[in-house]
C-alpha positions as CSV (number, residue, x, y, z in Angstrom):
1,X,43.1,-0.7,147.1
2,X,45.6,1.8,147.5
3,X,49.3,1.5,145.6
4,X,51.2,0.6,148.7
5,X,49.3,-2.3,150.0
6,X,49.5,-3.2,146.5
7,X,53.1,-3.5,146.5
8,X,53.2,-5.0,149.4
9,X,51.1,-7.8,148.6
10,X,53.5,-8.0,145.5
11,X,56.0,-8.5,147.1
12,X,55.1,-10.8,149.8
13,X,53.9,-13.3,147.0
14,X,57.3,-13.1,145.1
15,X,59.0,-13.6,148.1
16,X,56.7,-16.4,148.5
17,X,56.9,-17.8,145.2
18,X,61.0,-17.3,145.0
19,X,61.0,-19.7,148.3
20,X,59.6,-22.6,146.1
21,X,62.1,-21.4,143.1
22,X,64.5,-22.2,145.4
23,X,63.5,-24.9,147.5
24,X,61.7,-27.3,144.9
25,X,65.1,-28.0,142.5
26,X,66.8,-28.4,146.0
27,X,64.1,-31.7,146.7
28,X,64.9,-32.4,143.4
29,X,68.8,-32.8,144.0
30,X,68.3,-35.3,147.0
31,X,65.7,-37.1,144.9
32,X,67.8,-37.4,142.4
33,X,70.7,-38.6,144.9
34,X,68.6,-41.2,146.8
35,X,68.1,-44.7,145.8
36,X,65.6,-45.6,148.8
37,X,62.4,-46.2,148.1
38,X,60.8,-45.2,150.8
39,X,63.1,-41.8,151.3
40,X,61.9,-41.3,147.0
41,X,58.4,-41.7,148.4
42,X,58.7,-39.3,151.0
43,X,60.6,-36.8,148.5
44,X,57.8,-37.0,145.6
45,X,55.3,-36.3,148.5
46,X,57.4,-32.8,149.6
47,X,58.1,-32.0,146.0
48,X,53.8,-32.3,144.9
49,X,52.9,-30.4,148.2
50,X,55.6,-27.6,147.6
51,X,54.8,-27.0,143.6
52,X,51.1,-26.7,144.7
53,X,51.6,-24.1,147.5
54,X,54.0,-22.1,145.3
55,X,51.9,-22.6,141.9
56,X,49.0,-20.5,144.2
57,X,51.0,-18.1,145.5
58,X,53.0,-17.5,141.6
59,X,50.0,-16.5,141.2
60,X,48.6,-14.2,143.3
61,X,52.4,-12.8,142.6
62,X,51.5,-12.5,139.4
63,X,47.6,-10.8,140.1
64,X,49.4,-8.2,142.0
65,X,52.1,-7.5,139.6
66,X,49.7,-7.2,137.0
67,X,47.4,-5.2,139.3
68,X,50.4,-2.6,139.9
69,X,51.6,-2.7,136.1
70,X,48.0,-1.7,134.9
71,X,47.3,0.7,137.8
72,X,50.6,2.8,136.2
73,X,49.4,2.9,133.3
74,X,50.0,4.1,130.6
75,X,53.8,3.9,132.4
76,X,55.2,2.1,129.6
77,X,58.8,2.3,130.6
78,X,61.5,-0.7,128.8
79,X,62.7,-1.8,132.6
80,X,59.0,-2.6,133.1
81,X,58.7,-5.0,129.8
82,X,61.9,-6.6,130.6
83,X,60.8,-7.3,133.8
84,X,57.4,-8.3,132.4
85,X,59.5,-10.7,130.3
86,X,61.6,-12.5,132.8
87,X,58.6,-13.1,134.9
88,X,57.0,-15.1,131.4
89,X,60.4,-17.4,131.7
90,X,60.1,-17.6,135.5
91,X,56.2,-18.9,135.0
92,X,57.8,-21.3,132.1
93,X,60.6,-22.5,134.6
94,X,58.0,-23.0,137.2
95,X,55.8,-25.1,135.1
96,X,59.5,-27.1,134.1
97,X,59.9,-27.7,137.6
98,X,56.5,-29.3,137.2
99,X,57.2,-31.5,134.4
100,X,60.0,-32.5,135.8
101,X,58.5,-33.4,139.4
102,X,55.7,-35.8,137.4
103,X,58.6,-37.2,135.9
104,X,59.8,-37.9,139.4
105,X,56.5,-39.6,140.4
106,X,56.2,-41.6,137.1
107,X,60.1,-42.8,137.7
108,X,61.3,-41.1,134.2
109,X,63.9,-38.4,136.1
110,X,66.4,-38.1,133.7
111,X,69.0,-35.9,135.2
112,X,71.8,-35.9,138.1
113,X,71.8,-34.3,141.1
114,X,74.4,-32.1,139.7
115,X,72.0,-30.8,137.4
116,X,69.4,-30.3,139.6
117,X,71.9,-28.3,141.3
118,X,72.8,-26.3,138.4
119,X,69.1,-25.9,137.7
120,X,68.9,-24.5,140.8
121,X,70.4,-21.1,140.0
122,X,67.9,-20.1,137.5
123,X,65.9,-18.3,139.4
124,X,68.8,-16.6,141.6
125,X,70.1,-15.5,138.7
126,X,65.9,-14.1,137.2
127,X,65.6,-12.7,140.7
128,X,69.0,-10.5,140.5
129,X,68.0,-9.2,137.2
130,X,64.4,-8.2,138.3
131,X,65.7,-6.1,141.5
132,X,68.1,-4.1,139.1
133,X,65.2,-3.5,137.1
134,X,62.7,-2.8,139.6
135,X,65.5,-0.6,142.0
136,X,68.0,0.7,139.5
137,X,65.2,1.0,136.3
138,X,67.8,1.4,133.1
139,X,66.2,2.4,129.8
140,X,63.6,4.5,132.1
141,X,63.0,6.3,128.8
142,X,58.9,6.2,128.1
143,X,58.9,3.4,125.2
């Protein structure tokens, strides 16, 4: 497979993934804010069905990262291992995200919406970092 459909497949599964980032802690603020039974029901529904559509495509994300990493190789530039380290604490705040939905579903949600909205911003935050390191590539020095 040639290095450009590779990329592109990259980065149509972090655009892919990033869309759950950012919609499952927004469920998770309404959740959070609703008392309704029935509206909670409907929520816990949307939030499983969400962190299972963007847990496959984190990780075809991933494949294809890992894919392009090794078919650079032996690129070992600092920007790349940063990146490759902020992607480790986007998979951790992914799995989070699925902690904190079965706590949803068991009835054990321990936070506010304001939280949740707080929460939200994470991966905003992961994403900015990772496209100065992918565009701008400081510490480009070979490691």
């Amino acid at each position: 497979m040639s290095y450009n459909v590779l990329k592109v497949l990259h980065i149509f599964f972090v655009i892919s993934w990033f869309a759950g980032l950012f919609y499952l802690p927004r469920i998770f603020v309404n959740h959070a804010m609703t008392e309704d039974a029935s509206t909670c029901e409907r929520l816990a529904v949307m939030e499983a069905k969400l962190y299972r559509f963007m847990t496959l495509v984190g990780i075809f994300a991933i494949v294809f990262g890992l894919w392009l990493w090794f078919s650079l190789w032996p690129a070992k530039t600092a920007w790349l291992h940063i990146k490759a380290t902020l992607v480790v604490g986007l998979v951790a705040y992914h799995l989070y995200c699925g902690r904190l939905l079965r706590n949803f579903a068991a009835g054990r949600n321990r936070h506010g919406h304001v939280w949740y909205r707080v929460f939200n911003e994470v991966p905003a935050l992961v994403l900015l970092a990772v496209l100065v390191l992918a565009v701008v590539r400081p510490f480009s020095a070979s490691l």
